[in-house]
SEBABA-853224 format. One record per residue (C-alpha): y, z, x; residue in three letters. Coordinates in steps of 0.001 Angstrom, whole numbers, padded with zeros to 6 digits, always signed. Each point is the difference from the previous one (the first is absolute). Last residue first. Layout:
<volums>
YZXALA ...
</volums>
This chain:
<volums>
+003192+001454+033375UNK +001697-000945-003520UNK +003583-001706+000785UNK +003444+001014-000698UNK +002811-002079-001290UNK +003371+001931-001158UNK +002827-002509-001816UNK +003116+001613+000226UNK +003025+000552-002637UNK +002032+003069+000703UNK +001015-000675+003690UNK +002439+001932+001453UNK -002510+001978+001914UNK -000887-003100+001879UNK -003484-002658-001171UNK -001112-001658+003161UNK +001197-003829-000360UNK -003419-002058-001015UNK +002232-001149-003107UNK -000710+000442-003527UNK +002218+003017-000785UNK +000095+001990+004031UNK -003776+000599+000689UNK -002150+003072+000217UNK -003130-000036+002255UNK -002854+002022-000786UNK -002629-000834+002503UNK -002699+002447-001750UNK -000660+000468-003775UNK -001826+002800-001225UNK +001155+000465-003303UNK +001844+003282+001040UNK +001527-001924+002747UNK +001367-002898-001644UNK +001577+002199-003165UNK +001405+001891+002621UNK +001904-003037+001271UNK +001421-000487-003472UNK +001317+003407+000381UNK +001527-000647+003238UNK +001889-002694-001126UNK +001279+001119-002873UNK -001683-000474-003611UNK +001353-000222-003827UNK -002695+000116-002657UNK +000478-002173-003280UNK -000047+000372-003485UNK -000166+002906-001104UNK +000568+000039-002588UNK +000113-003283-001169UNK +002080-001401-003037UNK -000104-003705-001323UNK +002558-001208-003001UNK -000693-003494-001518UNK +002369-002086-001605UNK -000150-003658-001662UNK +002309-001829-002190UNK +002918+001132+000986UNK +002885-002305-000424UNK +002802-002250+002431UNK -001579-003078-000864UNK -003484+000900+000975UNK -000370+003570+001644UNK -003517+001530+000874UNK +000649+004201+001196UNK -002151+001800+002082UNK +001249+003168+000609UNK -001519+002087+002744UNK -000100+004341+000639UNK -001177+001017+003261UNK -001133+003694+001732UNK +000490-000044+003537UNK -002712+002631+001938UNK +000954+002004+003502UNK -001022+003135-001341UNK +003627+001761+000837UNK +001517-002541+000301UNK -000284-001408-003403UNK +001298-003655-000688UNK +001392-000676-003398UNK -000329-004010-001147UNK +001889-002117-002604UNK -001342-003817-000801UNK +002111-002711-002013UNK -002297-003195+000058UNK +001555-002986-001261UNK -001971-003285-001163UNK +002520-002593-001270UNK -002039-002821-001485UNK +000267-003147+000773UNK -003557-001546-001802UNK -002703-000326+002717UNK +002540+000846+003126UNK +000520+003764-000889UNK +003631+000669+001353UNK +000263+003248+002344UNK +001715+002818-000471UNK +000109+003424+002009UNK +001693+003180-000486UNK +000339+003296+001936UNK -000201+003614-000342UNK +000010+003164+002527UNK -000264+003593-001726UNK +000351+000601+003361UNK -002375+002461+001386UNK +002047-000284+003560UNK -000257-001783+003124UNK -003727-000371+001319UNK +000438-003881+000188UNK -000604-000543-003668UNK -003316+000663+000775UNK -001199+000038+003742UNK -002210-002945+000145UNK -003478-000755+000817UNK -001719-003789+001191UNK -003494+000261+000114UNK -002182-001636+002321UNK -003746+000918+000745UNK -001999-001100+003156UNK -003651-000680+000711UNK -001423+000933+003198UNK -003076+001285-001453UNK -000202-001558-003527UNK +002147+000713-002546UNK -000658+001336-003616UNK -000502+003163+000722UNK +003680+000107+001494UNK +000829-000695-002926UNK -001580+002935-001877UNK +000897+002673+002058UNK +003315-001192-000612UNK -000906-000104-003663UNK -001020+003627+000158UNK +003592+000827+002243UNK +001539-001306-002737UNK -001209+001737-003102UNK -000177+003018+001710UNK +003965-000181+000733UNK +000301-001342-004198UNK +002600-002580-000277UNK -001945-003176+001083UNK +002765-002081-001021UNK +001313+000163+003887UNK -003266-002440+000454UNK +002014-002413-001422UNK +002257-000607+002637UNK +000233-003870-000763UNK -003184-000385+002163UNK -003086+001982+000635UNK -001548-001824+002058UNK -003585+000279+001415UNK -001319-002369+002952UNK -003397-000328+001569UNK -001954+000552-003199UNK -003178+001880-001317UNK -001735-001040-003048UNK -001219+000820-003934UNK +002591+001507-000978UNK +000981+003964-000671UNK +003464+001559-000664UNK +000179+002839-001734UNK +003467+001168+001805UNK +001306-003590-000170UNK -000105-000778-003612UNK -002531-002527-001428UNK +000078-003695-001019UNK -001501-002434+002048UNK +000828-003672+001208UNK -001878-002655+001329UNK +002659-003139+000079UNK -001012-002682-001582UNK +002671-003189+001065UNK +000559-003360-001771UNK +003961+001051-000082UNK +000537+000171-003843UNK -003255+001800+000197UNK +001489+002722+002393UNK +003093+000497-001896UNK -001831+001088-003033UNK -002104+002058+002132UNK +002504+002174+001376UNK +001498+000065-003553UNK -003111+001755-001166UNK -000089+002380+003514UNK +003495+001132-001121UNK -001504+001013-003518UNK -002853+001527+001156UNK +001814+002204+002225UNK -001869+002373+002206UNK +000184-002855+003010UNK -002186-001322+002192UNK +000027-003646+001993UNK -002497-001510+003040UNK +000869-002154+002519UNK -001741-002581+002158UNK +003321-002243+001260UNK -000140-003680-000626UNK +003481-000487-000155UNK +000147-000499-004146UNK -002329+003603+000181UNK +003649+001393+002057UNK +001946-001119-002674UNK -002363+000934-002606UNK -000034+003535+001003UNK +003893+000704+001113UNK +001506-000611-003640UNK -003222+000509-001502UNK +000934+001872-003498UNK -000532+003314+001199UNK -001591+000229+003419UNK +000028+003462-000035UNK -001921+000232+002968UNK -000546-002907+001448UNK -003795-000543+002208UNK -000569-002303+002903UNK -003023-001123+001659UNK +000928-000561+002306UNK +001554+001047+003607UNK +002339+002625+001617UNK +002559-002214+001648UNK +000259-002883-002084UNK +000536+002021-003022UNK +002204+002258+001713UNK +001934-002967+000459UNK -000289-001640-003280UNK +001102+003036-000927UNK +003459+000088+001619UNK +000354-003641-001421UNK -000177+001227-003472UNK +001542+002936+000468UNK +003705-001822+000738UNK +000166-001796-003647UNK +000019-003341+000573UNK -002292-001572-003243UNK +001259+002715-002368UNK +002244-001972-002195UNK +000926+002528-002727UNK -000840+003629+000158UNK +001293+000127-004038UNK -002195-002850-001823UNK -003037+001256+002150UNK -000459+003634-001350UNK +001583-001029-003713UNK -003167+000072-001634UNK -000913+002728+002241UNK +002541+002212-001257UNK +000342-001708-003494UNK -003935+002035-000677UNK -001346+001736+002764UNK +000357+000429+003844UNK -000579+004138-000011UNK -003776+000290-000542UNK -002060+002912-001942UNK -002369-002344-001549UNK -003242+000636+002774UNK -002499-002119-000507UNK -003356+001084-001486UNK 
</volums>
């Protein structure tokens, strides 16, 4: 029975892609690819969502495997795979019970969504878990930030709109978040409103709580260790720069001994 207690639901993941846009340059990408080339395949994405890094890197021949909890994000994942001639093997479960049936050279995590892992035990079991799932001499990659840059609880809110290419539609998402120091968790509110000639005639409200974890540099680190990872080397965004205290968004790679 499949877990149903999953965050990307409903006009969230409907409107996943619509929002991020052109995708085809973004920076961790290419750092991947690296890491990729450097550790080995097979390859397995966690919380490969709808594909965006998946069936790019199947399209270049790549051996890589997908997972995600959501069903729904998975669904679109393999819309856009058919339109492309590709079938991606894909698997729905959360990271903390995660079991499939092989080993990998290369784990990412990308988009930082390990930090939805809110629970400490929770994490460190589906570190445990990843590293599992490599072979000797295989290396995970997860990019971690610092949440709203460590300054403040906020409330912090923004706005985004993008125009729905199928029939014009004005898609605006109005979201409000409240960052906790103390615990180190955000807790998110999102609006999803559909607009045709200037009127509703969509809306959807999300709430998490929490929603996400906020890590520093040595915590993620920890996270490593504890696991059992060795070679822990933590890296400046998506570059091979050594990560500096100022940093608050590094990617950390490790690799099972």
């Amino acid at each position: 029975m499949q877990n149903t207690d999953y965050e990307y639901r409903g006009a969230m993941a409907q409107f996943w892609d619509l929002f991020r846009g052109d995708t085809s340059n973004w920076s961790d990408k290419f750092f991947y690819q690296e890491v990729i080339a450097e550790s080995g395949q097979p390859v397995l994405d966690i919380g490969c969502g709808t594909g965006r890094l998946l069936l790019d890197y199947i399209s270049q021949g790549i051996d890589i495997d997908g997972v995600d909890n959501s069903p729904e994000m998975l669904a679109l994942c393999r819309q856009k795979a058919q339109k492309l001639g590709i079938q991606p093997t894909l698997y729905q479960q959360m990271m903390e019970t995660l079991a499939l049936p092989r080993q990998y050279r290369t784990i990412l995590v990308p988009s930082s969504s390990f930090q939805l892992v809110t629970d400490p035990n929770d994490a460190d079991e589906a570190m445990r878990r990843f590293l599992q799932h490599l072979e000797p001499g295989g290396a995970l990659a997860m990019p971690l930030m610092m949440l709203y840059g460590g300054h403040g609880e906020g409330p912090f809110e923004w706005q985004r709109e993008a125009v729905r290419p199928d029939d014009g539609a004005l898609v605006r998402c109005s979201s409000r978040a409240r960052f906790d120091l103390v615990t180190s968790l955000d807790h998110t509110e999102d609006r999803y409103d559909v607009i045709i000639n200037g009127e509703v005639v969509a809306s959807e409200s999300l709430a998490r709580s929490p929603a996400t974890r906020s890590y520093t540099q040595e915590q993620a680190i920890k996270l490593y260790e504890t696991a059992g990872f060795t070679n822990i080397r933590v890296y400046s965004g998506f570059t091979f720069q050594t990560a500096t205290a100022a940093d608050t968004g590094v990617t950390v790679v490790g690799t099972r001994p």
